[in-house]
C-alpha positions as CSV (number, residue, x, y, z in Angstrom):
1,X,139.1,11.3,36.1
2,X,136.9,8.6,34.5
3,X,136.3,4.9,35.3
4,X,134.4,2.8,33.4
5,X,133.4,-0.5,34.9
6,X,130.5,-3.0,33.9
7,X,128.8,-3.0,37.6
8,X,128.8,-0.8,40.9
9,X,132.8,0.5,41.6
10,X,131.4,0.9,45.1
11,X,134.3,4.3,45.2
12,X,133.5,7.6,45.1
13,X,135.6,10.6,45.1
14,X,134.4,14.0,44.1
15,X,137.3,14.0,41.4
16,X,136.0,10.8,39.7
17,X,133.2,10.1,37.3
18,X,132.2,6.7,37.1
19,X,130.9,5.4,33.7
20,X,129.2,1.7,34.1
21,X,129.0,0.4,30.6
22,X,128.4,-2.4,28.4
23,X,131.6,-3.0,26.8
24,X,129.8,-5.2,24.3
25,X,128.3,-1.8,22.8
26,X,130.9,0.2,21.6
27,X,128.3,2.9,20.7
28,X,127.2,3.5,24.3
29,X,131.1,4.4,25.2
30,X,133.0,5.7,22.2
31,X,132.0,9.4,22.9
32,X,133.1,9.4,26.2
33,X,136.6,8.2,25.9
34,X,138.8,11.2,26.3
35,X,142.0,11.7,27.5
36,X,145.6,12.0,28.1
37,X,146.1,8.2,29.1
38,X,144.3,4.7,29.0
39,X,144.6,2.3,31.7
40,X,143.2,-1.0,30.5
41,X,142.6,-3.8,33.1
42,X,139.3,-5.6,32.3
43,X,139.6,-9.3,32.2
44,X,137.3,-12.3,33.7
45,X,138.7,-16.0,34.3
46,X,137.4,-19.0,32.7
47,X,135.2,-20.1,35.3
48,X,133.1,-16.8,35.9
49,X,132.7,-16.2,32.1
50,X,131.4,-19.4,30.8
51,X,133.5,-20.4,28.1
52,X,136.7,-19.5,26.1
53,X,134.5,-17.8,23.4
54,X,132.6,-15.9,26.8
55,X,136.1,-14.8,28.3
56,X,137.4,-13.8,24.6
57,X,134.5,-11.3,24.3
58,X,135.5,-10.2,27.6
59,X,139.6,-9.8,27.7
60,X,140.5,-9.5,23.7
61,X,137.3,-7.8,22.1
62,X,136.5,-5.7,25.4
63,X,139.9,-4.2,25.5
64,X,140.8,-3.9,21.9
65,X,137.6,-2.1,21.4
66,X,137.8,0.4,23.9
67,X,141.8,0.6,22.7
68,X,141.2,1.5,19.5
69,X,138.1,4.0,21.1
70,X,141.0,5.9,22.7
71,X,143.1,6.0,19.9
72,X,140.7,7.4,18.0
73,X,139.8,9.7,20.2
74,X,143.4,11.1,20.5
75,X,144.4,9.3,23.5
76,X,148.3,9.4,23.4
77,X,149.1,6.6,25.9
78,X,147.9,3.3,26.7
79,X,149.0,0.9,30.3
80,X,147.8,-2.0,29.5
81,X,147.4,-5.1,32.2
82,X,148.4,-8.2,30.3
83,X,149.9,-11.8,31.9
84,X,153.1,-13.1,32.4
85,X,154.1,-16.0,30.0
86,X,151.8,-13.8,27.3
87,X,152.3,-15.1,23.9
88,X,150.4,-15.1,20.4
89,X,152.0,-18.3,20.0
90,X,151.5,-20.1,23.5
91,X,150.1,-23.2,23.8
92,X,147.7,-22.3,26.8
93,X,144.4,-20.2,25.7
94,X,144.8,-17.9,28.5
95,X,148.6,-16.7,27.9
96,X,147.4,-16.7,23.7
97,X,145.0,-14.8,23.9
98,X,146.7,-12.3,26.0
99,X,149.6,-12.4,23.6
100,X,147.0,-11.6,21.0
101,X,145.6,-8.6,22.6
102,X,149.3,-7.2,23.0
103,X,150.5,-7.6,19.3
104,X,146.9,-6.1,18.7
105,X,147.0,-2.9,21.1
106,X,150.5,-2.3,19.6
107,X,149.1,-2.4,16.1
108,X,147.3,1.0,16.9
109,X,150.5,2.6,17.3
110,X,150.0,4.8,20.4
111,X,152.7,7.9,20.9
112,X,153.2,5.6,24.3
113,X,152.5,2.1,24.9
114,X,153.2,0.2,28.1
115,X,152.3,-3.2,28.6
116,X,152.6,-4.8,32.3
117,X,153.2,-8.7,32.8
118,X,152.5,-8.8,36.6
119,X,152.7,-11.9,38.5
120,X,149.6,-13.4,40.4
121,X,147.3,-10.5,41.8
122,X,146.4,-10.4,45.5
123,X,143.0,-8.6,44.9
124,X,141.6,-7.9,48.4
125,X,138.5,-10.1,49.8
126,X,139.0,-12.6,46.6
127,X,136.7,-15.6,46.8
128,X,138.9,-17.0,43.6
129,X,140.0,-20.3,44.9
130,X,142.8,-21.0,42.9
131,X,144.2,-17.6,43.4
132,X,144.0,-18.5,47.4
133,X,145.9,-21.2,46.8
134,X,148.7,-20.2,44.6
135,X,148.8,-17.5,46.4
136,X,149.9,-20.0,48.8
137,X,152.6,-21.9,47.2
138,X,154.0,-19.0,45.6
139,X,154.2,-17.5,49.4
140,X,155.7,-20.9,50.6
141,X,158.9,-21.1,47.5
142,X,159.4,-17.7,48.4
143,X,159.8,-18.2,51.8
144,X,162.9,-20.7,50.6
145,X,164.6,-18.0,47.9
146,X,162.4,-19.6,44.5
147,X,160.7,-17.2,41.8
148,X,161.3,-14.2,43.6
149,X,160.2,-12.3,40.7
150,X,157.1,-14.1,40.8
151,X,155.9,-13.3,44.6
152,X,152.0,-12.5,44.7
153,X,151.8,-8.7,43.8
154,X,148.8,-7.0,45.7
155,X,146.7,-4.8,43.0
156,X,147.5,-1.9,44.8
157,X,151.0,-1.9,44.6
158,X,150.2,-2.7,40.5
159,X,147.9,0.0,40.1
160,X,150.5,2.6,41.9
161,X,153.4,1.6,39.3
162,X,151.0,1.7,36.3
163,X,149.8,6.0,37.2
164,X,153.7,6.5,38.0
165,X,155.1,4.9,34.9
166,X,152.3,6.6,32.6
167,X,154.2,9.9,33.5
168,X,158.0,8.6,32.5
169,X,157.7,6.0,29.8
170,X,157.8,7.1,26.2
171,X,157.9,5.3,23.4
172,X,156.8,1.3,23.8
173,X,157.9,-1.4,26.2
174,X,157.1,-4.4,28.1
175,X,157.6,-4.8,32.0
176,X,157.8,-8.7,33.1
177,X,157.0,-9.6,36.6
178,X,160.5,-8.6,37.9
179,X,160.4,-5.3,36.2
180,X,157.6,-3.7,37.5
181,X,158.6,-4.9,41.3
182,X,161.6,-2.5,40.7
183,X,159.7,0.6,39.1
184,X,162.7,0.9,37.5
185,X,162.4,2.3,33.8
186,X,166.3,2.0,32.4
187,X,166.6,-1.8,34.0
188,X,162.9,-3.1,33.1
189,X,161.8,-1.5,29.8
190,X,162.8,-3.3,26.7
191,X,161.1,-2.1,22.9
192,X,158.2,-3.9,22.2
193,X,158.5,-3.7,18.7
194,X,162.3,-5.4,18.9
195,X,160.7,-7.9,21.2
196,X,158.3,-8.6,18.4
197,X,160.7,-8.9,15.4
198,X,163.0,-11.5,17.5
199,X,160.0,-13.9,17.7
């Protein structure tokens, strides 16, 4: 199994080969990305990248590239990590752009395409303020029965549904927030192509 990452994983397992690249150079990649699936999940926030032009580079041009490496390369599925509220048409850069990169992923027309819109991640050791504290409120309205759905999702849990659901889902879909709490296929996937024509 491959990784590729822009700095130190800090893993190792004798199964896993860890490629640290700069996913500004498509050249020092493409050959390498071979496969039977693609699980995309690079992204920055706003504050660590600089700008919105920094963080673009980063969450649309980093994964489209290396999306449209795979396909190229005869990767047949892609799990892509996008946002909740994800829209090419949302008002709020962050949930655009992530939109943007969806409609563009699913141009490439992969034999299988999943797209995951998790709620906020619990990433282990974050120093992300705001992710502390949202983390927080979302805790405390869940604590009272509000946005159940929505409950901080630990990237562990995430990262277990995504290698699950890359061996059962065929075809293309989207899994909101409440979806990919129940790992549930049948009740969760909906086509993303229908999805895109009843804009």
């Amino acid at each position: 199994m491959d990784i590729f990452v822009r700095r130190e994983a800090g893993i190792t397992h004798e199964k896993l080969r860890v490629n640290i690249v700069d996913f500004e150079d498509e050249k020092n990649y493409t050959h390498l990305v071979y496969g039977d699936v693609l699980f995309s999940c690079l992204g920055t926030t706003l504050k660590t990248a600089g700008s919105k032009e920094a963080q673009w580079q980063v969450d649309y041009e980093g994964q489209l590239a290396f999306a449209q490496a795979a396909k190229s390369n005869g990767v047949n599925t892609l799990v892509l990590v996008s946002a909740g509220y994800a829209s090419p048409g949302a008002k709020t850069f962050y949930f655009r752009m992530k939109g943007q990169l969806e409609e563009a992923v699913g141009a490439l027309a992969f034999e299988n395409l999943l797209i995951l819109r998790p709620p906020l991640l619990l990433r282990q050791g974050s120093d992300r303020m705001g992710e502390v504290w949202a983390a927080k409120i979302l805790n405390a309205l869940n604590a009272v029965g509000l946005l159940k759905s929505m409950r901080p999702m630990p990237t562990g849990f995430l990262a277990g549904v995504m290698v699950r659901a890359a061996k059962s889902v065929k075809g293309a879909a989207i899994w909101e927030a409440a979806g990919i709490w129940q790992k549930q296929c049948r009740t969760t996937t909906i086509s993303y192509y229908e999805q895109r024509e009843n804009r």
